[in-house]
Structures are given as structure tokens and as C-alpha cells.
C-alpha positions as CSV (number, residue, x, y, z in Angstrom):
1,X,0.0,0.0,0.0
2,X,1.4,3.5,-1.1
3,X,2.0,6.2,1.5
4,X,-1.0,8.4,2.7
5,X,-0.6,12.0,4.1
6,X,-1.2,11.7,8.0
7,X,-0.8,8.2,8.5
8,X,2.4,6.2,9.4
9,X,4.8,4.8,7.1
10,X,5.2,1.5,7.2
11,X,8.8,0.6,8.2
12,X,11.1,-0.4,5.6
13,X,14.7,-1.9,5.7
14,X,17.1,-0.9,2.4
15,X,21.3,-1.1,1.6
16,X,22.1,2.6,1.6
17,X,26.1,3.9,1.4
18,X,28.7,3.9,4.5
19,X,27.9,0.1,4.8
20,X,24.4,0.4,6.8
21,X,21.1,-1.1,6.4
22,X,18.6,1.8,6.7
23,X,15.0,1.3,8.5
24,X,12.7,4.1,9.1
25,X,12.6,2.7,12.3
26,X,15.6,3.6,13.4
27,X,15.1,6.8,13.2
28,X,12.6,7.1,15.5
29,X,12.7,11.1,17.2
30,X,14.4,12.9,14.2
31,X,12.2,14.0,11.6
32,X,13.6,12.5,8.0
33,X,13.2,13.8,4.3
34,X,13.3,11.2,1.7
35,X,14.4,12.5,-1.9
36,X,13.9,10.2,-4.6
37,X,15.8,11.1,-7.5
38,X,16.0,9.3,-11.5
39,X,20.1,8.5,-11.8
40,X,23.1,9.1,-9.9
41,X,25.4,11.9,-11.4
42,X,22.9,13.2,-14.1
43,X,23.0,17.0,-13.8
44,X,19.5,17.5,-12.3
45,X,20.1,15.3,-9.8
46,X,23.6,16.1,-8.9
47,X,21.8,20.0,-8.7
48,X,19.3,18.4,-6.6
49,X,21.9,16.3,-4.4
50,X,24.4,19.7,-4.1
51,X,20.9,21.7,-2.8
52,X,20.4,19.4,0.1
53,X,24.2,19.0,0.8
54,X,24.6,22.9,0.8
55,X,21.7,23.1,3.6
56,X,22.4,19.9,5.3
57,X,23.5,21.8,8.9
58,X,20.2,23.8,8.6
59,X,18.5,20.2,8.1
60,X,20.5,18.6,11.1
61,X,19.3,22.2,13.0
62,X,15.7,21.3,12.2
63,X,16.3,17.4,13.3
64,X,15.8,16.0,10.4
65,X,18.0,13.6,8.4
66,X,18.1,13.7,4.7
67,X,18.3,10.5,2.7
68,X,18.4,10.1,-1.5
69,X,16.5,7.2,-3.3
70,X,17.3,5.7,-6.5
71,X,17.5,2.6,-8.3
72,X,21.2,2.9,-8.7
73,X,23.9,0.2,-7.1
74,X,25.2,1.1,-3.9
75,X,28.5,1.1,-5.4
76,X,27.3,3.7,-7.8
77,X,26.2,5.9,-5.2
78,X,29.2,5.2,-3.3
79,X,30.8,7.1,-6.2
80,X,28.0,9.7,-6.3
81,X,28.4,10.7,-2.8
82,X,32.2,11.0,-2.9
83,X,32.4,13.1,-5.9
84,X,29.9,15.1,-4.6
85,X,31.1,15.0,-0.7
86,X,27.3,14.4,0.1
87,X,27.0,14.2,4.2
88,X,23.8,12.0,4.2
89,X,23.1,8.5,2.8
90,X,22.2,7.3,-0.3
91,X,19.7,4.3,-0.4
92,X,19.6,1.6,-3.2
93,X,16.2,0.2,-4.9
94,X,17.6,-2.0,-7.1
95,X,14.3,-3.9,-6.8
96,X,12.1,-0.7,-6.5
97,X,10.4,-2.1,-2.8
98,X,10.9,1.5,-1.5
99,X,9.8,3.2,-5.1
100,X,6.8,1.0,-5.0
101,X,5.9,2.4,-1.3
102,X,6.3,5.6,-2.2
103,X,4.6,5.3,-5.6
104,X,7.3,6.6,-7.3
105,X,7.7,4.8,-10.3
106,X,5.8,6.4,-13.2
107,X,5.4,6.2,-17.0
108,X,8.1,8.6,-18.6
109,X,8.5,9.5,-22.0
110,X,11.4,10.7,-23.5
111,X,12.1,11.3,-27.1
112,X,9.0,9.6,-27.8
113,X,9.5,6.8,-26.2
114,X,7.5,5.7,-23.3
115,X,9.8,3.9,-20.1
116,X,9.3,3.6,-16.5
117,X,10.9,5.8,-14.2
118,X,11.4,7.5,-10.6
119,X,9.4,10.6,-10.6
120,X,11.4,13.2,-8.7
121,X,9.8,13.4,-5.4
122,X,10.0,14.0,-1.5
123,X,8.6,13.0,1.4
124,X,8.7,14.6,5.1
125,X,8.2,12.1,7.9
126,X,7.6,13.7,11.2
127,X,9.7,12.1,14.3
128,X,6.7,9.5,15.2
129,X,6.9,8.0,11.3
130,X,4.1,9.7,10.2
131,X,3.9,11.5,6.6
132,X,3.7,15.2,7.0
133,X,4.1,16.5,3.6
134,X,4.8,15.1,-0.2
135,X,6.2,16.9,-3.3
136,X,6.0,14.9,-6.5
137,X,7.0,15.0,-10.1
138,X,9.5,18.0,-8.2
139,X,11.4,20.8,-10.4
140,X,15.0,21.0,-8.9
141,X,15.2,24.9,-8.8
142,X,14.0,25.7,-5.1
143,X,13.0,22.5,-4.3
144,X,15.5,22.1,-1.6
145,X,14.4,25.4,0.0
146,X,10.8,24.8,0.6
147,X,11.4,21.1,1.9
148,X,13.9,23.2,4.3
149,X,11.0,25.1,5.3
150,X,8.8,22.9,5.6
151,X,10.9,20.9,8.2
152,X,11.8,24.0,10.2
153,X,7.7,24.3,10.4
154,X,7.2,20.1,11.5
155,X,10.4,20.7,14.1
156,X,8.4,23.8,15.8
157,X,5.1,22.5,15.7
């Protein structure tokens, strides 16, 4: 079943980079922003990735952890995040479990032909594990800002 606004998210176990097993439950108290982007090292998502690196101590401020989702290896976002000296964690869907959750993966086209693909999108999850706020098919410029936002707002309430 795909995530609702105001209701919990069920907990979910995925490889992610820096050799750890993520689970939402783990992060049980910190608020956490899931960004799920198309390909590692593409330009709009390494714009997208540098946005939430660049504002990742106002994230940590707001207590909220910042993870990226994509179908790529964790090897290849091993590489991502290095190039692109991202602080947070990376998460691999090779088998699209955490896509599916998050009903993610859409029908694309691109020069007229029709694929399926990760839809940009982002999902706040308030400290309890409950869905506070969604963005999907997201355009990178000031994305990254109004998510910030949006935290700061959760974290106060």
C-alpha cells in the first residue's frame, strides 16, 4: 500500500552507502526527508543532491535527516556521494520495494518513447513516522528550500 498523508509509514529496511542497512525505524525522534531522484550523477540530480548537501546543517538544526533514493547500485552511489562529498546517505532500490511504497515509479516518456521511471519526489516524515508533507514530479530549482522550510515548520510544531 502506497504512503498516505497523516498516517504512518510502514517501516522499511534498504542497503544505503557507508555500509548500513537503513530502516525508518531507526530513526525514531528525528524527523527525516526522503528524496527520490532518477540516476546518480545526471545534472538535475547532482543539482538536486548539491541543494540538500549545501543546507544539510540547517536540516541537522531542524532534526531532520536527509536521505536520497534511487535505483542505482550502492556502489554507484558510493561514487556519487564521494564526488559530490554528500554528508547523508544514499539508499539503493535496485528492486524498487521502497519506489513502490512511495509510488514513485511512473510512466516517462522521453524522445517519444515511453519507459518507467522514478518521478522526482520528497517525502517529510515527522519524528513518530508519520507522513507530514509530499512533493512529487518535483522541479529541482527551489526544491531544496521549501522542503527546508517545511521541516523547520514540523520541528516547531
Amino acid at each position: 500500500m502506497a504512503v498516505v498523508i497523516d498516517k504512518p509509514v510502514a517501516d522499511f529496511e534498504a542497503q544505503a552507502t557507508s555500509g548500513q542497512t537503513f530502516s525508518l525505524a531507526g530513526l525514531k525522534g528525528k524527523q527525516a526527508v526522503i528524496y527520490f531522484y532518477p540516476k546518480d550523477s545526471t545534472p538535475g540530480c547532482t543539482t538536486e543532491g548539491q541543494g540538500f548537501r549545501d543546507q544539510y546543517a540547517a536540516f541537522q538544526a531542524a532534526n531532520t535527516e536527509v536521505f536520497g533514493v534511487s535505483r542505482d547500485s550502492v556502489k554507484s552511489h558510493e561514487n556519487f556521494k564521494a564526488k559530490q562529498q554528500f554528508p547523508f546517505e544514499l539508499i539503493s532500490d535496485k528492486d524498487e520495494a521502497v519506489c513502490q511504497l512511495f509510488d514513485v515509479i511512473k510512466l516517462k516518456k522521453l524522445y517519444g518513447k515511453e519507459y518507467l521511471g522514478v518521478d522526482r519526489s520528497t517525502f517529510l516524515i515527522d519524528k513518530d513516522g508519520v507522513l507530514r508533507q509530499e512533493w512529487r514530479g518535483v522541479k529541482v530549482p527551489g526544491h531544496v528550500d521549501a522542503v527546508l522550510a517545511a521541516a523547520q515548520a514540523l520541528n516547531k510544531a
